[in-house]
N, CA, C and O atoms as a MOPAC input file, in Angstrom:
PM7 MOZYME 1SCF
protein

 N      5.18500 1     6.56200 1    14.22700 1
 C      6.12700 1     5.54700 1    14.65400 1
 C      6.05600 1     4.36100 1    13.70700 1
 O      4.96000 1     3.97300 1    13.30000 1
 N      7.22300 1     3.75500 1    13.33200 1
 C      7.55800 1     2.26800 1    12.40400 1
 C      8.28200 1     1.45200 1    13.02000 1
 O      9.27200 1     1.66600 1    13.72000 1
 N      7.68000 1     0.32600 1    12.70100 1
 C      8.67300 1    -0.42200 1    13.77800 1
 C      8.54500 1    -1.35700 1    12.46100 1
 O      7.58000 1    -1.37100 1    11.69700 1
 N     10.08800 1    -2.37200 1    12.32700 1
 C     10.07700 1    -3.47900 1    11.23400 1
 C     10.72000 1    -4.00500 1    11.94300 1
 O     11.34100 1    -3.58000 1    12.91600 1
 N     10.59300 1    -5.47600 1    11.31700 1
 C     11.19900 1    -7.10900 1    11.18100 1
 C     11.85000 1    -7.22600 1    10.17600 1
 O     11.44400 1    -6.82600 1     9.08500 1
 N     12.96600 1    -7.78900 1    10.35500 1
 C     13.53800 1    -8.58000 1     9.45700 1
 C     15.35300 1    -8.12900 1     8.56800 1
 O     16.11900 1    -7.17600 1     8.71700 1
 N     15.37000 1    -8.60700 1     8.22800 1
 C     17.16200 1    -8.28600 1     7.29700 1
 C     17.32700 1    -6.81400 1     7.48200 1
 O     18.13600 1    -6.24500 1     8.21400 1
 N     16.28400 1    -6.21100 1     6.57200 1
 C     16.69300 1    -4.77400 1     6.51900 1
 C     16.12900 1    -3.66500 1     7.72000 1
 O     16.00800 1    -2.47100 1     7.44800 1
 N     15.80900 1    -4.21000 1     9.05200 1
 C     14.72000 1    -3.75700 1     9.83200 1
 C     15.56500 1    -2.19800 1    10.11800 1
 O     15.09500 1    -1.06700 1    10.23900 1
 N     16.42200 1    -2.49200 1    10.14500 1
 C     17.61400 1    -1.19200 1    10.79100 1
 C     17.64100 1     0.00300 1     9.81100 1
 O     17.41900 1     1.18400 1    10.08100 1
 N     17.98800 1    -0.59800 1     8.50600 1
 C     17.91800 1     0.23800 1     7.24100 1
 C     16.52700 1     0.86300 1     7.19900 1
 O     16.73100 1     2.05100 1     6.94900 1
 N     15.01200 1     0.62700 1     7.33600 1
 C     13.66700 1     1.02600 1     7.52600 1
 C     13.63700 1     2.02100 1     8.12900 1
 O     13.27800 1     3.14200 1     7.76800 1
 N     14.03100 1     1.65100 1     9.12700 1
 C     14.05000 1     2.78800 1    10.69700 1
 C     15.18200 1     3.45300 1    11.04000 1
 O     15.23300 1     3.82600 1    12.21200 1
 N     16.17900 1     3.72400 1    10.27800 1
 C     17.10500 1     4.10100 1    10.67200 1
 C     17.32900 1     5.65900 1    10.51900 1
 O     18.30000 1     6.16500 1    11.08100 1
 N     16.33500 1     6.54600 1     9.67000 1
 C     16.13900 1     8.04500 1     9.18500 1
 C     14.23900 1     8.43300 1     9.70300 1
 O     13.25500 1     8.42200 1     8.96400 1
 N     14.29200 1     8.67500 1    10.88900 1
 C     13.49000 1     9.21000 1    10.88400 1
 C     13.09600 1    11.02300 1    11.32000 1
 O     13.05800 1    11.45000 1    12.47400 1
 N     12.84000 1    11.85300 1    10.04900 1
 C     12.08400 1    13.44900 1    10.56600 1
 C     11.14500 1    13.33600 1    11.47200 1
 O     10.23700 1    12.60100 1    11.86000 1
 N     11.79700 1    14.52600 1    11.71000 1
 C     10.96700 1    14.91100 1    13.19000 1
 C      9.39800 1    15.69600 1    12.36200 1
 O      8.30200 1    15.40000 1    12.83900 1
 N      9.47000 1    16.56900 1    11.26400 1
 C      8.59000 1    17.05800 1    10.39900 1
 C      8.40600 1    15.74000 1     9.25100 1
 O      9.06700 1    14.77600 1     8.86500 1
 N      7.11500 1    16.35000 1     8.99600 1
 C      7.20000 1    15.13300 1     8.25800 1
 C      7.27100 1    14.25600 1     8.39700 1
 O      8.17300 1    13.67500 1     7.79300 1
 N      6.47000 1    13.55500 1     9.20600 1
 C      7.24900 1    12.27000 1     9.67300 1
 C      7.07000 1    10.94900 1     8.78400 1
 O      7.81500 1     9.97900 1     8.92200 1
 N      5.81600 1    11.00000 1     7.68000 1
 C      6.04300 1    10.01300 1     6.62100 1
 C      5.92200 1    10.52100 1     5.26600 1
 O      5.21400 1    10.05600 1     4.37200 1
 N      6.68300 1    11.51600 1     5.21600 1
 C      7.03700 1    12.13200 1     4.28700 1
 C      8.62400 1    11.87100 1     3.41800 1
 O      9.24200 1    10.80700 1     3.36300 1
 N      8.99200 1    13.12300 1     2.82900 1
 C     10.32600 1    12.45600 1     2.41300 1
 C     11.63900 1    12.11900 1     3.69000 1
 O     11.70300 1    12.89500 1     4.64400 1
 N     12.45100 1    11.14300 1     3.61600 1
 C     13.35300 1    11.08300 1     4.43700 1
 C     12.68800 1    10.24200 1     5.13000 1
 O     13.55100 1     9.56900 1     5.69300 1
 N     11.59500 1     9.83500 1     5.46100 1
 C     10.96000 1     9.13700 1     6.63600 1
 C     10.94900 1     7.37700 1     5.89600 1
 O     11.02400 1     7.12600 1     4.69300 1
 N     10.82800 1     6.31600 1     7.08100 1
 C     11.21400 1     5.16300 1     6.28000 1
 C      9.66000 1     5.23900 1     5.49200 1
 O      9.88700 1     4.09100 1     5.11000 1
 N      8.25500 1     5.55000 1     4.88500 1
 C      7.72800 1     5.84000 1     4.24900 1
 C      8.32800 1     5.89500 1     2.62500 1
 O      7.80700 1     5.28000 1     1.69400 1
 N      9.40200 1     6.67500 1     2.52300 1
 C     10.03200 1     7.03700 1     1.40400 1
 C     11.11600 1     6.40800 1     1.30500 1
 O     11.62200 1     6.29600 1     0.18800 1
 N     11.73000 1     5.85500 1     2.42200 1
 C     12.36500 1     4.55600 1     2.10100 1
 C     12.15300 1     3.03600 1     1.37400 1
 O     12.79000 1     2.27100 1     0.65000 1
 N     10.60000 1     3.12200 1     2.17000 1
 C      9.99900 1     2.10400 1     1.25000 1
 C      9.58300 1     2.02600 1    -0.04900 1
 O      9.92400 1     1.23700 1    -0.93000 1
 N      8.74100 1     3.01200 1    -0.06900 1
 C      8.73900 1     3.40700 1    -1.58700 1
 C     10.27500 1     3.40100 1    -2.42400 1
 O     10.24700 1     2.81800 1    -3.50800 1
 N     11.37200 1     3.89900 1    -2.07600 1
 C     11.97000 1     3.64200 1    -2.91600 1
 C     12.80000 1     2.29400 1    -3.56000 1
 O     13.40900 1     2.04400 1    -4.60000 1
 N     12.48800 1     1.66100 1    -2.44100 1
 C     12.48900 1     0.01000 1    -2.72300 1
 C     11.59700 1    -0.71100 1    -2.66100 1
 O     11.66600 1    -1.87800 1    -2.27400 1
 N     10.43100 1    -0.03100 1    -3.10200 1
 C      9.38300 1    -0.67500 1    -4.25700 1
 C      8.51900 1    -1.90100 1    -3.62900 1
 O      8.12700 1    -2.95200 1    -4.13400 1
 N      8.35200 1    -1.24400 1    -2.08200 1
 C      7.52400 1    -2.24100 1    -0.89600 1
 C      6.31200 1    -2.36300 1    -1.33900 1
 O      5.88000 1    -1.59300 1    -2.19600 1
 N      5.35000 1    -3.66400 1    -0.65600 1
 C      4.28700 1    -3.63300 1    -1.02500 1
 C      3.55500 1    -3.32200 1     0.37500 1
 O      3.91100 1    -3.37100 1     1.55300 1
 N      2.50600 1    -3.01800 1    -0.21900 1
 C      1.22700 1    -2.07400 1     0.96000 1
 C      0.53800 1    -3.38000 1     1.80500 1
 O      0.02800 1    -4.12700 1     0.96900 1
 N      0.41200 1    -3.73400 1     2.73700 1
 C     -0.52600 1    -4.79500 1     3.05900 1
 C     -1.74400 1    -4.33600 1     4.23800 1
 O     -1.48900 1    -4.81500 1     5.34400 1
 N     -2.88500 1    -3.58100 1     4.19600 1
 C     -3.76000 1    -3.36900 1     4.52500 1
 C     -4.67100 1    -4.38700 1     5.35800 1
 O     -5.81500 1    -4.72100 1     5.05100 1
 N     -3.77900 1    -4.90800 1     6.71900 1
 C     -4.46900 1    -6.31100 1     7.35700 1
 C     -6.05300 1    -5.88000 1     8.06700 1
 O     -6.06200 1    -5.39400 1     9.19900 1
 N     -7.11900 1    -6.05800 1     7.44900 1
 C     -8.48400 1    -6.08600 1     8.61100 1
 C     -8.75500 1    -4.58400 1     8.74400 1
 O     -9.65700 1    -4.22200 1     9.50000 1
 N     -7.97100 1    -3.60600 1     8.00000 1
 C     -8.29500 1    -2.27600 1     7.89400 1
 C     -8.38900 1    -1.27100 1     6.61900 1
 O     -7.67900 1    -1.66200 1     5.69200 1
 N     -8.98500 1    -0.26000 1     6.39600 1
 C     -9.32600 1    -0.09600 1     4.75500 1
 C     -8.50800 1     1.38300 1     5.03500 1
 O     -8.08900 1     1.78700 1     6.12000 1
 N     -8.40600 1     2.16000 1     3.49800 1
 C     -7.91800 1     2.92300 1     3.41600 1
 C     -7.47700 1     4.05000 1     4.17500 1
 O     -6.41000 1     4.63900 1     4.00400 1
 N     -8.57600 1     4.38900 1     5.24000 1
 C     -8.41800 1     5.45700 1     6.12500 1
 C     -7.59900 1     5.68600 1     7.24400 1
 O     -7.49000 1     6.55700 1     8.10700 1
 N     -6.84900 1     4.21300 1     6.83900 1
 C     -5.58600 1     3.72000 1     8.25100 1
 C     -4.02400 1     3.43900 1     7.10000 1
 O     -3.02200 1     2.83700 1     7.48700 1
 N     -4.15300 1     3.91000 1     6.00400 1
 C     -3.25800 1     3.49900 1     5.21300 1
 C     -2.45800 1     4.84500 1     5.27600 1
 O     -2.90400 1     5.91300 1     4.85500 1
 N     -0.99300 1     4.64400 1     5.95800 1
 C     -0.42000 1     5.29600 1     5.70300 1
 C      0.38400 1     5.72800 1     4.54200 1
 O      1.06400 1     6.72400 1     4.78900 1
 N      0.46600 1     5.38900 1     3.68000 1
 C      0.74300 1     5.65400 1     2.66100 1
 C      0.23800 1     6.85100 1     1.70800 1
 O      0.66600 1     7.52300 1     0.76900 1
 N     -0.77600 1     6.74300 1     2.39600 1
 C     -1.58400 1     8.10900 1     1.60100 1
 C     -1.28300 1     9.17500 1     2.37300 1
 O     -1.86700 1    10.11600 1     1.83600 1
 N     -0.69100 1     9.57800 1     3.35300 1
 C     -0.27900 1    10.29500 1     3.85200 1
 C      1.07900 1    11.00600 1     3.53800 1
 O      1.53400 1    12.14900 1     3.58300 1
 N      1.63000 1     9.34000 1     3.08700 1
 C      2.93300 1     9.81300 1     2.35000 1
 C      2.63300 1    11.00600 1     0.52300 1
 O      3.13800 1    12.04200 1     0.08900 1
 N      1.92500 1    10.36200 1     0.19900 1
 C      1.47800 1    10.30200 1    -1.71600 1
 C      1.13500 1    12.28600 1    -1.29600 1
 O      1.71800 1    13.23100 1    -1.82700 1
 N     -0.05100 1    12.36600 1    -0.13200 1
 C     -0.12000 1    13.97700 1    -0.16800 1
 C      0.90800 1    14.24400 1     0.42300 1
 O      0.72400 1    15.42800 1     0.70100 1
 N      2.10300 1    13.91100 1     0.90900 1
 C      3.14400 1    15.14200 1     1.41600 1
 C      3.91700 1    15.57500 1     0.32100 1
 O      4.78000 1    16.44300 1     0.44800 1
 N      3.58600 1    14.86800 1    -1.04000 1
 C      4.52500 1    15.03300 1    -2.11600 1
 C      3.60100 1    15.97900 1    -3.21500 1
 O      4.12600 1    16.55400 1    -4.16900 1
 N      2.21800 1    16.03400 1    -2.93000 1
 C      1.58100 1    17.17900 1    -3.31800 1
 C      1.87200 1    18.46300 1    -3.23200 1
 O      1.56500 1    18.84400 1    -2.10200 1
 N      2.39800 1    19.48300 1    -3.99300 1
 C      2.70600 1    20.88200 1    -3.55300 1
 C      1.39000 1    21.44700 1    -2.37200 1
 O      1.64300 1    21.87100 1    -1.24500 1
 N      0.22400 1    21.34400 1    -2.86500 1
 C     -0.58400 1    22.38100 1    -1.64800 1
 C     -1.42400 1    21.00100 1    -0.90600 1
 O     -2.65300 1    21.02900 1    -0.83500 1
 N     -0.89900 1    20.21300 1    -0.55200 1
 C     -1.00500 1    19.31400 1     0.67800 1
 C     -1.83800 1    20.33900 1     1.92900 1
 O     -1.95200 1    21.53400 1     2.20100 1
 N     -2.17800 1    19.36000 1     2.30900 1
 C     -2.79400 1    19.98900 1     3.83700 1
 C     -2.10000 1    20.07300 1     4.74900 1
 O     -1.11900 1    19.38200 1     4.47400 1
 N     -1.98900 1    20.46400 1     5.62500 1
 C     -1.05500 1    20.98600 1     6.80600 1
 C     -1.53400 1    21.23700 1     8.17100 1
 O     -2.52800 1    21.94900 1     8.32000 1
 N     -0.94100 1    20.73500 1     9.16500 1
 C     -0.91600 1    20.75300 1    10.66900 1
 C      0.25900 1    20.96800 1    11.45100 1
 O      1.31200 1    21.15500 1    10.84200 1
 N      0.25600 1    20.97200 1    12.46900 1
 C      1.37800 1    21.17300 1    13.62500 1
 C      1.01600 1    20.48200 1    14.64000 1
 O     -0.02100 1    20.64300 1    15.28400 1
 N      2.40000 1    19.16700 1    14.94300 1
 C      2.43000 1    18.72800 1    15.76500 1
 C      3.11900 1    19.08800 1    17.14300 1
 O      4.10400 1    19.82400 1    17.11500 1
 N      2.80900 1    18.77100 1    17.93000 1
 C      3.63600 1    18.91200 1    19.32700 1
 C      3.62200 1    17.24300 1    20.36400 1
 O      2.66200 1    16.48500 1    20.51000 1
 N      4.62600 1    17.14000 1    20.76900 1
 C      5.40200 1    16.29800 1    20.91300 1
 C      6.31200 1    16.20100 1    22.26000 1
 O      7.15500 1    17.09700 1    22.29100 1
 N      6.33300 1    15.53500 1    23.11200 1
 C      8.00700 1    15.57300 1    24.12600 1
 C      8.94800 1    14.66500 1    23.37400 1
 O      8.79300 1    13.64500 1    22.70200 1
 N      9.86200 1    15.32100 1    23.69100 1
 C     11.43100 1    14.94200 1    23.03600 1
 C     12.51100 1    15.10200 1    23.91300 1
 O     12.74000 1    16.17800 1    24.46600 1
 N     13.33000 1    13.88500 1    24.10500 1
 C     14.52000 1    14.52800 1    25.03500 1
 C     15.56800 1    15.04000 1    24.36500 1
 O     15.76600 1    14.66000 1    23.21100 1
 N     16.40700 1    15.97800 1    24.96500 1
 C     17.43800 1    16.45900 1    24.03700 1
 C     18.38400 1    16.56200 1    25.10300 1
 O     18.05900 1    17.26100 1    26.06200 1
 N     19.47800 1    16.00400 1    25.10900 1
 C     20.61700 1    15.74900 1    26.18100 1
 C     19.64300 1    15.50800 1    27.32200 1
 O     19.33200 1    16.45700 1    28.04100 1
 N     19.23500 1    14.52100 1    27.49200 1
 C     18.57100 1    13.96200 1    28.35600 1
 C     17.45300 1    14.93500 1    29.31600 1
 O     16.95200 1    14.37600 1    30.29200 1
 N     17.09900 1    16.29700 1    29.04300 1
 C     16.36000 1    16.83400 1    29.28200 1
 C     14.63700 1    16.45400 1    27.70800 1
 O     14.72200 1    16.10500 1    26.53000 1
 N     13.52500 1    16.74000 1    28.49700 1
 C     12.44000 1    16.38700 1    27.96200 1
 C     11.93500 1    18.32600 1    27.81600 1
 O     11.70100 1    19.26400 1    28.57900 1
 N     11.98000 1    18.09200 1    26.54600 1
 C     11.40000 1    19.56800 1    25.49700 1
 C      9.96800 1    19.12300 1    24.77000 1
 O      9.83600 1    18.03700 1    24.20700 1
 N      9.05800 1    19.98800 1    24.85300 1
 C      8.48900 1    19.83100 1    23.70400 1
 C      8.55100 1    20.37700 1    22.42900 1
 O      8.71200 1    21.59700 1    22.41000 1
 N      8.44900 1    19.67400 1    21.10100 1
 C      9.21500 1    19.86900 1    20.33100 1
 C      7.35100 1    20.21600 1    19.39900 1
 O      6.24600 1    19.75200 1    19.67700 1
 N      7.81500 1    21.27600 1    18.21100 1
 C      6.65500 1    21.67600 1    17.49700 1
 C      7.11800 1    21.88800 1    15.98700 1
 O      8.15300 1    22.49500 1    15.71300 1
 N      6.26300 1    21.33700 1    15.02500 1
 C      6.90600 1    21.05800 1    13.72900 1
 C      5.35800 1    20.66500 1    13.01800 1
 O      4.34900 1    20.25700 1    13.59300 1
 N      5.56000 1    20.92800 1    11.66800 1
 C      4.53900 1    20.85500 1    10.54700 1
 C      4.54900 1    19.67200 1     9.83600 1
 O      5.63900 1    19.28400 1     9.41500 1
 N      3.49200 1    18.97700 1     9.60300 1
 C      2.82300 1    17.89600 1     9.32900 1
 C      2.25200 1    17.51400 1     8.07700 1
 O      2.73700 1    18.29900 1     7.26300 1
 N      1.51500 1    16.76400 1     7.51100 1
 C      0.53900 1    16.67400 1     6.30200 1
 C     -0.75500 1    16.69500 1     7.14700 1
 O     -0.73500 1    15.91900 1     8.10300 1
 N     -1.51400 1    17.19200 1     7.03500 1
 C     -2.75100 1    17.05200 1     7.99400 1
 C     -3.98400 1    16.29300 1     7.83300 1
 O     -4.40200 1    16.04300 1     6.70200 1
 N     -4.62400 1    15.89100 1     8.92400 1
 C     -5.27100 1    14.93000 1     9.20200 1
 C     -6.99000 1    14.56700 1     7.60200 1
 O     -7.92000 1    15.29400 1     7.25600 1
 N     -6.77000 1    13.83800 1     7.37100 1
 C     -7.93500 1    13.32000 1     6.39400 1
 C     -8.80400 1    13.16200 1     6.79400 1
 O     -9.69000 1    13.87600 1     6.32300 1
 N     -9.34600 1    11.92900 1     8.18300 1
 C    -10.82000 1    12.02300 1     8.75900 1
 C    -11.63700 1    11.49700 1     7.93000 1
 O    -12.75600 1    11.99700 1     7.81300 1
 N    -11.24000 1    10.30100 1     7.12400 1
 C    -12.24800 1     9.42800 1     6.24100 1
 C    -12.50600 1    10.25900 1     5.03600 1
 O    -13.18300 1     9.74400 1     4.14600 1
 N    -12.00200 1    11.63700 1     4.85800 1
 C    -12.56700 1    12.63800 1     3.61100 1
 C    -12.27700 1    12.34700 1     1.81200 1
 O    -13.04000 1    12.56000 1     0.87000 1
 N    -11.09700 1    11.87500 1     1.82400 1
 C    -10.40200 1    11.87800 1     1.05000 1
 C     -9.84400 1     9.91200 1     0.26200 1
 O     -9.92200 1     9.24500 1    -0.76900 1
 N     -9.34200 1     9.85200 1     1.62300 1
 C     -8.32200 1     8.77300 1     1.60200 1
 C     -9.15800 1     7.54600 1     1.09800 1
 O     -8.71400 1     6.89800 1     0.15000 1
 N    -10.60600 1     7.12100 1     1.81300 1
 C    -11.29900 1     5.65400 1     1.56100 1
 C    -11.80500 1     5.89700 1     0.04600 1
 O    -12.00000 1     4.82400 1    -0.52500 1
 N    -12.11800 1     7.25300 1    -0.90600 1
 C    -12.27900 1     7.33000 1    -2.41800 1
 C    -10.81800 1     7.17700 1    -3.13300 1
 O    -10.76700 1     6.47800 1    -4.14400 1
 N    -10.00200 1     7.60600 1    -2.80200 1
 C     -8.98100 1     7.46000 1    -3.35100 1
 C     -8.26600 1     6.07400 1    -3.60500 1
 O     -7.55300 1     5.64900 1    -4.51400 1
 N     -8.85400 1     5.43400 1    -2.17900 1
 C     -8.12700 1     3.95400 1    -2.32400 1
 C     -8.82700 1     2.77700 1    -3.04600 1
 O     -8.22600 1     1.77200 1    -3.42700 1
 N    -10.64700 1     3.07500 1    -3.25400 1
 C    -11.65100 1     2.54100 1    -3.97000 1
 C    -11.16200 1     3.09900 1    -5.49000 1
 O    -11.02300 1     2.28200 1    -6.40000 1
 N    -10.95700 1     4.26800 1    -5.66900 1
 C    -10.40900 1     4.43400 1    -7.07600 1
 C     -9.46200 1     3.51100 1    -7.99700 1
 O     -9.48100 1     3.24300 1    -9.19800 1
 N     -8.39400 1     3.03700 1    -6.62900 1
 C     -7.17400 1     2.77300 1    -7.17400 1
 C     -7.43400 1     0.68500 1    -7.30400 1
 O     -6.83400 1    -0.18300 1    -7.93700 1
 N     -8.44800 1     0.66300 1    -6.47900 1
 C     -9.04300 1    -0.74500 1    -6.39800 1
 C     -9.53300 1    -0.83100 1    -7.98200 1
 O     -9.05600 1    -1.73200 1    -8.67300 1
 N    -10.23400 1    -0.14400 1    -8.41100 1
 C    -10.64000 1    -0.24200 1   -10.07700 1
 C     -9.94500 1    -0.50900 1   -10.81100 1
 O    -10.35500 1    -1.19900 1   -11.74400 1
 N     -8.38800 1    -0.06000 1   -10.76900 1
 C     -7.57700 1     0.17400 1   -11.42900 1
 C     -6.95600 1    -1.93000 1   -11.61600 1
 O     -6.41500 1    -2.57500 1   -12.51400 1
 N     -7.32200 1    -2.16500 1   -10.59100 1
 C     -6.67700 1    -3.78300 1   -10.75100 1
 C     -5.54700 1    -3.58900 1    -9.81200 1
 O     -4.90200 1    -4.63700 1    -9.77800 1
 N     -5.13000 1    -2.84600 1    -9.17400 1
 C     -3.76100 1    -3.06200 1    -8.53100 1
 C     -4.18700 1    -3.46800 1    -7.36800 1
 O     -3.31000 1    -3.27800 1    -6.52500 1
 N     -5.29300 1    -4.02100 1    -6.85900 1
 C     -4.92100 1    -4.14100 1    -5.11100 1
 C     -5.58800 1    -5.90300 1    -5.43100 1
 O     -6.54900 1    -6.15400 1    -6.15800 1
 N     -4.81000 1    -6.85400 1    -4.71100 1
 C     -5.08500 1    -7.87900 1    -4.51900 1
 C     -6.28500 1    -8.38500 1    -3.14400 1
 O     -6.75000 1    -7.34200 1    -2.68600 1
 N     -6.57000 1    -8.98500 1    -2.78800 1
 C     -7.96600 1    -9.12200 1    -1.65900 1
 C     -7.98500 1   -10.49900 1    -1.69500 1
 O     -8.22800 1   -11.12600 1    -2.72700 1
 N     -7.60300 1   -11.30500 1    -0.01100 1
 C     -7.82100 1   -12.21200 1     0.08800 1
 C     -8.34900 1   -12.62000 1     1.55600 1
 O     -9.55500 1   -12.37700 1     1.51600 1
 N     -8.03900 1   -13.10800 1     2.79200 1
 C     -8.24100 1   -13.06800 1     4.37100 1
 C     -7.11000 1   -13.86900 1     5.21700 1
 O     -6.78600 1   -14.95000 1     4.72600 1
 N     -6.69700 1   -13.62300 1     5.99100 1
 C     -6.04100 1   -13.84900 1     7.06600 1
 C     -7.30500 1   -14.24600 1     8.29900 1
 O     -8.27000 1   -13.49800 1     8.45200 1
 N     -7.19200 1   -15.02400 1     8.80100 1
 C     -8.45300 1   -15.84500 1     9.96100 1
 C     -9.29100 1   -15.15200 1     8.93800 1
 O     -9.51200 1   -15.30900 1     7.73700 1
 N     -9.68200 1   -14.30000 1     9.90000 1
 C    -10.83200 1   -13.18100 1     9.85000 1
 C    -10.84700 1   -11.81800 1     9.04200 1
 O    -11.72600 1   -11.22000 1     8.42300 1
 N     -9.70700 1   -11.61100 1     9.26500 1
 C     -9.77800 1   -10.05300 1     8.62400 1
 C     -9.09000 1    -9.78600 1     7.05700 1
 O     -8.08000 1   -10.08000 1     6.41700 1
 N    -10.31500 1    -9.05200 1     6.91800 1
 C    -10.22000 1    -8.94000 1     5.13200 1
 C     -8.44100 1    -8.02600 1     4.85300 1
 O     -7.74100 1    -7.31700 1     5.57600 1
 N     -8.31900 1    -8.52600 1     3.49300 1
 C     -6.75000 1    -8.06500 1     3.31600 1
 C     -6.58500 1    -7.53400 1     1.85400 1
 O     -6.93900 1    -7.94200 1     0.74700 1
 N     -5.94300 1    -6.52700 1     2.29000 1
 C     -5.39500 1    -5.54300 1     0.14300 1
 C     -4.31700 1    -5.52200 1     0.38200 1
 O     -3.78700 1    -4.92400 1     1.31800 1
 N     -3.72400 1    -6.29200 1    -0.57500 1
 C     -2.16600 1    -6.30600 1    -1.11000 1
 C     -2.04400 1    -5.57200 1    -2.32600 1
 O     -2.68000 1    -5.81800 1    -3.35100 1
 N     -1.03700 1    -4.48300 1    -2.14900 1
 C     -0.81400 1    -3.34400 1    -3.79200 1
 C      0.90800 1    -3.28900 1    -3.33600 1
 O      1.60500 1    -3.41600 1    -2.32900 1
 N      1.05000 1    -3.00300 1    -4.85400 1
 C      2.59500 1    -2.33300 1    -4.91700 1
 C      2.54400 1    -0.72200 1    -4.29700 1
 O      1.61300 1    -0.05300 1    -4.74400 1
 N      3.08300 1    -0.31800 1    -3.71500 1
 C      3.52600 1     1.12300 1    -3.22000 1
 C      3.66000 1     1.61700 1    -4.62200 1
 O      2.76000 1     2.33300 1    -5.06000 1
 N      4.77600 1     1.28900 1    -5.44500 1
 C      4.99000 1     2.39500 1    -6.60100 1
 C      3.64000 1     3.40100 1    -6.98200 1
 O      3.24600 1     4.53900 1    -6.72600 1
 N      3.10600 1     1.91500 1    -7.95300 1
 C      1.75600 1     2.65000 1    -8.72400 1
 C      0.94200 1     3.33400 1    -7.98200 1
 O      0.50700 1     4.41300 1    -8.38400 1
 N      0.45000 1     2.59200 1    -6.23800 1
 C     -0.07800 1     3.17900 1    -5.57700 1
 C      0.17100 1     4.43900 1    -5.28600 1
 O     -0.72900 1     5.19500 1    -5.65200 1
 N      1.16400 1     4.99400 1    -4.70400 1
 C      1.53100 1     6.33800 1    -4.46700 1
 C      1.44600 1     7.18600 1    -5.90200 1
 O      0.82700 1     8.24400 1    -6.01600 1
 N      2.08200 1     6.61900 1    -6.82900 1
 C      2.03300 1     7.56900 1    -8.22100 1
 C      0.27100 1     8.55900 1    -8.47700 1
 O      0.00700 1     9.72400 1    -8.77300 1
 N     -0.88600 1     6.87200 1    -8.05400 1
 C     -1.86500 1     7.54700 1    -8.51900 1
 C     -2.36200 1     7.75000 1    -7.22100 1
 O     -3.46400 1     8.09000 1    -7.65100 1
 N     -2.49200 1     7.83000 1    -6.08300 1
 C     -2.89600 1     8.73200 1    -4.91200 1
 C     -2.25300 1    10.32100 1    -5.58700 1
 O     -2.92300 1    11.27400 1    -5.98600 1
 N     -0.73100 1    10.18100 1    -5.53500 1
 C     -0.66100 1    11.88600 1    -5.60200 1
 C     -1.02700 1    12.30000 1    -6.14000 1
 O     -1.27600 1    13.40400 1    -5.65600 1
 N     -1.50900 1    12.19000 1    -7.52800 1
 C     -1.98400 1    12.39000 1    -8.99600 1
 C     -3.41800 1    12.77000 1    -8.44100 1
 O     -3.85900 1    13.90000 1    -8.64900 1
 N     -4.38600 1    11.51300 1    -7.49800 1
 C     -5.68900 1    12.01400 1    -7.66700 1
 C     -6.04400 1    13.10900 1    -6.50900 1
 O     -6.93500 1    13.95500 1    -6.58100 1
 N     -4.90900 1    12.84300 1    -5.14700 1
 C     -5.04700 1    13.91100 1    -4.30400 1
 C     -4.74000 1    15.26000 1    -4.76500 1
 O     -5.44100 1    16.15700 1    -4.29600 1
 N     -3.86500 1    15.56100 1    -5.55700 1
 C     -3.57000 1    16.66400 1    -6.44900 1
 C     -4.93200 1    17.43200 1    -6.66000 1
 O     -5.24200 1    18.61900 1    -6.55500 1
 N     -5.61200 1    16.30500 1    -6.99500 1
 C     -7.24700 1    16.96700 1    -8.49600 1
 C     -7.53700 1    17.32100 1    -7.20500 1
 O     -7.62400 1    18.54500 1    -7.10500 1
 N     -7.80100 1    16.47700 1    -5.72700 1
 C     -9.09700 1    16.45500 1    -4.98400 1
 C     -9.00500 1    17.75000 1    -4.45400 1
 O    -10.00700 1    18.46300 1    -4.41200 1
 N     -7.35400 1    18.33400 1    -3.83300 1
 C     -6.89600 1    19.37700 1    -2.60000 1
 C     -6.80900 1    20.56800 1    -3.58800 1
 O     -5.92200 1    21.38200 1    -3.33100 1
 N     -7.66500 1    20.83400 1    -4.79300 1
 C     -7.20900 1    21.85100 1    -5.29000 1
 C     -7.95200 1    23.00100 1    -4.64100 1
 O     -7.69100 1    24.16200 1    -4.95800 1

């Protein structure tokens, strides 16, 4: 689920897959294609969705199946569809320390909680690139 604020909040949320859900077509790939930035408030990589997005664009990505209720003409179905599958701290918190080396993530605080500001572009470019090496 995405929920946004602001001018374009409608345009964000306005395409969302039922598969895939932050994959292509999903506002995930909306953002990325208008070149959003990542803001990581008080939480580190393993909550960053984005990396979720970067492996759905991996050919041998990981994979799950979700299930779901959905209404469909006002009757409630459950609905079952394929996923990028779950990381579990494995992957995602090296990948995002990698990309910290690189100089792209900014770090400052809000009250209390620590904060990484990155561009999506580069970010996603080198997640898929290093999830690629990792999921081989």
């Amino acid at each position: 689920s995405v929920a946004a604020v602001g001018a374009r909040a409608a345009e964000v949320t306005s395409r969302q897959p039922l598969a895939y859900a932050v994959g292509l077509g999903s506002p995930f790939d909306w953002l990325y294609r208008e070149g959003a930035q990542i803001l990581l408030l008080g939480v580190g990589h393993n909550r960053n969705s984005f990396l979720h997005y970067a492996e759905s664009l991996v050919p041998h990505h990981r994979r799950k199946v979700r299930r779901f209720p959905y209404l469909v003409d006002g009757e409630r179905v459950w609905v079952r569809t394929d996923d990028v599958g779950d990381d579990n701290g494995r992957f995602f918190p090296q990948v995002g320390a990698e990309f910290s080396e690189t100089g792209g993530v900014r770090r400052g605080k809000i009250g209390d909680a620590g904060c990484q500001v990155m561009d999506c572009v580069p970010f996603v470019g080198f997640a898929q690139r290093r999830l690629g090496e990792l999921l081989r």
